[in-house]
N, C-alpha and C positions, 0 to 999 in steps of 0.2 A: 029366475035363473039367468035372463038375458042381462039385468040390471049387476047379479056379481058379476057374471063377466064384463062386462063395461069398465065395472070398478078396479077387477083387476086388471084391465086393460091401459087404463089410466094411469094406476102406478108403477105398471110397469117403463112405461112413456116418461113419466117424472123421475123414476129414478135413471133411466137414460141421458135425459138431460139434466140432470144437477149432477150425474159423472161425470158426463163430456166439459162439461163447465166448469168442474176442478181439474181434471186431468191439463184441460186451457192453463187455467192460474198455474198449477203447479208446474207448467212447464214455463211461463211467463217468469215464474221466481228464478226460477232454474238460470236461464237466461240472462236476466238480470244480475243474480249474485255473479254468472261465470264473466258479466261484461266487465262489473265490477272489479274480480280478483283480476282481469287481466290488464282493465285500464291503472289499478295501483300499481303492479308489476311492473307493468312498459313503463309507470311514472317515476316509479322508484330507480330502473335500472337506468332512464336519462338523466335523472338525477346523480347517480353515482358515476354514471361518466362523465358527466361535466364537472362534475369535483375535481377525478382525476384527472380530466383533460388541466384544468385550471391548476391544479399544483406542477403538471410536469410546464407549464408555461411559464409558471412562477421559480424553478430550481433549474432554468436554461443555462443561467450566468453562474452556474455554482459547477464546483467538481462533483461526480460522483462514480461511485465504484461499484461492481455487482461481481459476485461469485458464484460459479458455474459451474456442477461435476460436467464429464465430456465422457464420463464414465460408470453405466449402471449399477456394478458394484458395489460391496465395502467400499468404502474409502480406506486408501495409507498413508494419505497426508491431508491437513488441515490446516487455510492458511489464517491467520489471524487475523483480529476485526482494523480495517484500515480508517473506523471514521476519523480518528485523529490527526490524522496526518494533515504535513502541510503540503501541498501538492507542489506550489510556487517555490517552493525551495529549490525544488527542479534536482534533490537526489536525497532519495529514501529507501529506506527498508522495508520490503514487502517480508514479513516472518510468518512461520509456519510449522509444526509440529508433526511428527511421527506419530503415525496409529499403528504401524505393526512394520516389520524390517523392510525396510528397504536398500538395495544395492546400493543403486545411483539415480542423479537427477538430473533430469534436463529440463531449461527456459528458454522457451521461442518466443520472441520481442518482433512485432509487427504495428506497423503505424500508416494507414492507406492514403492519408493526407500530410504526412512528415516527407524528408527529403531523406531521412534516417533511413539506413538498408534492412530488411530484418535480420534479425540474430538469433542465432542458435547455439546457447553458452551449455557445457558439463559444467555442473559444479564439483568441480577439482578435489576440493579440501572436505567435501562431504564424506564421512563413511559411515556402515552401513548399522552400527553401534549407537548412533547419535541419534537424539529424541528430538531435536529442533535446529534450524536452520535459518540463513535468511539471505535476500538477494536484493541486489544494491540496483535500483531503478537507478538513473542518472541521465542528465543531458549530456553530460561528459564526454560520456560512455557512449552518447546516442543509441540508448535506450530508455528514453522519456520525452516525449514532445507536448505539442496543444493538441488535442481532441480526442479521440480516441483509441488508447494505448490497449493493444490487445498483449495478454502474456497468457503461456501454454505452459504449464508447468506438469513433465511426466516424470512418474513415478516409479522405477522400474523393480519389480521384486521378485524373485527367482525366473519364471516363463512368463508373468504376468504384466503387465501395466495399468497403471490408471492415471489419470488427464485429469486436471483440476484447470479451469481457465477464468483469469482475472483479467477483469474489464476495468480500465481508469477513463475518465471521460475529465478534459482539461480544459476549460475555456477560453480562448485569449481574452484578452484584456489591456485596455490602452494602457493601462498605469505599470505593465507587466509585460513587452511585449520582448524584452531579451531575457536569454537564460545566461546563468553566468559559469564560468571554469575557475579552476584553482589559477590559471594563470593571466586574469584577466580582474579589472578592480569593477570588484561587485556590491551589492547592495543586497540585503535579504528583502522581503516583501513584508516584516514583522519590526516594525516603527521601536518595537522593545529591544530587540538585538542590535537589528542594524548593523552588522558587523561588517567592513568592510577587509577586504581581500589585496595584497596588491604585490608585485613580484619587486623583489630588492633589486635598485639599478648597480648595488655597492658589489654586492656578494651573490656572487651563481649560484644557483638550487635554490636561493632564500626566497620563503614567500611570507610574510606581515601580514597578519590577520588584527584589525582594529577593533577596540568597541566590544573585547573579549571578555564578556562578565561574570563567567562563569566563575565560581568560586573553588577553584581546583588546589588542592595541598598534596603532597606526597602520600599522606595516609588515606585520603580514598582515589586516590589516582586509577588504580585497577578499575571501579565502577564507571569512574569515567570513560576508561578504554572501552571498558562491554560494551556501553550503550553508542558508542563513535565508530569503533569499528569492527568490522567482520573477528579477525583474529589476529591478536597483538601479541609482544613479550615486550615489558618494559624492562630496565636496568640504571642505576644510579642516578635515584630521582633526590637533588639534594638541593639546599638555599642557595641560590646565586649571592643574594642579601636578605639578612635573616628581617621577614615578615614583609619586605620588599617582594622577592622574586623567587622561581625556583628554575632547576632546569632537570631534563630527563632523558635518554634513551629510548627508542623505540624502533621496535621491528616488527612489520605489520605484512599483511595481506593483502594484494589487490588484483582482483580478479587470478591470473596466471603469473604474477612476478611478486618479488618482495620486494620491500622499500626501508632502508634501516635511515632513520632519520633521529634527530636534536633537536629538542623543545626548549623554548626558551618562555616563559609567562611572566608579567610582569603584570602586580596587580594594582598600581599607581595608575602607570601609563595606561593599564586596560589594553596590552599588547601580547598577540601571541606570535611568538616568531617557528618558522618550519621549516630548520634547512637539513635537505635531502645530500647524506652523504654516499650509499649506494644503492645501486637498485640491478635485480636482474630475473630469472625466469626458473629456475630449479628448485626453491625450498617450496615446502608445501607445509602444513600442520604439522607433522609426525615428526619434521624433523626441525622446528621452529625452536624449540629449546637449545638443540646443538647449535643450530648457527648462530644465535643471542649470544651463548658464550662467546661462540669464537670471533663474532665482532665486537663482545665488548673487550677482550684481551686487546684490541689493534688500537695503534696513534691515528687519531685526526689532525691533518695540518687545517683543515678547514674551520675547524671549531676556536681556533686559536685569535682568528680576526673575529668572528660573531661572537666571541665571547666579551672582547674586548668595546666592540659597537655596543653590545646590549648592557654595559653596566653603567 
């Protein structure tokens, strides 16, 4: 009797310790795989930041842009994709569409390292029918400089608003370090254009644009307007000399005033001439047809000499 009990004394003893000695191991695995998963983890995630560290190191010298609601919301406007753009042009169109009615719009333009003031543009000629839109960045204007261009763009629709905010990021650059005006002789930064800009010493309002290679004729002339500027009416677009030149009317939009100007093209010399016959602050869209007419009915004494210069 004394001998089973021994026996089962013993194994109970053995299986005690060949427990405790797995319980050990499996807690050893344990440990191991979690040292594991967490040294891949930390390895993987300093991995992935040094990537990204190394790419935003790598696109310092380059432009870029980021878009930002400022509003949790639906959204009621959407602006379009800017990667194309050419930033060094130094004036472009940021464009953007209606998602559902809006009244009106407002663009606040801030620059913390520009000399530019900020600004706080309505857009005027917007209403509240229209599905798309677009605002004219510009150094002109001073509202576009080097580094980073902040724009606030709100959307205002019945009690509501919503805030879309566009970030341009500009780097200078030695090769680029002026921006140019229509009334100054410029240079584009695209070696294919090159067009140069430059004010007539002959003829007042005249500005000469060189190097113009666009292929522009009377019959897609309108397409040209869309894509140049905000809102136009053209009028007697006809050959100066047939397959040589053309010339044209126009009355255009800029910002708060209109501008009724004389196009002269020349596709030999690769010349475009701009002389500005009137310009003032009351027309807006709505009524852009009526006053086309009634400045195309009036005499230019002005057109009489640039007509005569440009043949």
């Amino acid at each position: 009797m004394k001998k089973l009990y021994l026996l089962v004394l013993v194994l109970f003893l053995s299986s005690c310790f060949f427990n405790s000695n797995q319980d050990e191991i499996d807690q050893a695995k344990d440990e191991l795989l979690w040292n594991e998963v967490v040294t891949d983890t930390w390895s993987n995630r300093v991995e992935d930041t040094s990537t990204q560290e190394d790419t935003i190191t790598e696109n310092t010298n380059e432009p870029k842009t980021t878009i930002s609601s400022l509003s949790w919301w639906d959204p009621t406007i959407e602006i379009s994709d800017l990667s194309w753009t050419d930033f060094y042009s130094w004036e472009f169109y940021i464009n953007w569409k209606t998602l559902s009615n809006v009244d009106k719009i407002e663009v606040s333009f801030s620059n913390d390292t520009s000399s530019y003031p900020n600004d706080l543009y309505e857009l005027k000629q917007f209403k509240s029918w229209e599905k798309d839109f677009k605002y004219l960045a510009s150094s002109k204007f001073k509202t576009l400089d080097f580094w980073l261009n902040n724009y606030i763009f709100t959307a205002y629709s019945w009690d509501s608003t919503y805030k879309l905010k566009v970030e341009i990021y500009i780097p200078e650059k030695e090769w680029n370090t002026s921006k140019t005006t229509s009334s100054e002789t410029s240079k584009t930064t695209t070696e294919e254009t090159n067009i140069v800009k430059e004010v007539s010493s002959n003829v007042n309002n005249l500005v000469i644009e060189k190097n113009f290679t666009t292929d522009l004729k009377c019959d897609w002339l309108t397409d040209f307007l869309i894509e140049n500027y905000t809102y136009s009416y053209w009028n007697t677009c006809r050959d100066i000399t047939k397959d040589k030149s053309i010339g044209f009317y126009l009355l255009r939009l800029e910002w708060d005033k209109y501008l009724y100007e004389k196009h002269y093209i020349n596709y030999e010399t690769k010349e475009h001439w701009i002389l500005l016959l009137e310009t003032w602050t009351w027309v807006d869209f709505a009524n852009m047809s009526t006053k086309s007419t009634e400045l195309k009915a009036r005499t230019w004494d002005e057109t009489t000499k640039v007509d005569q210069l440009f043949k």
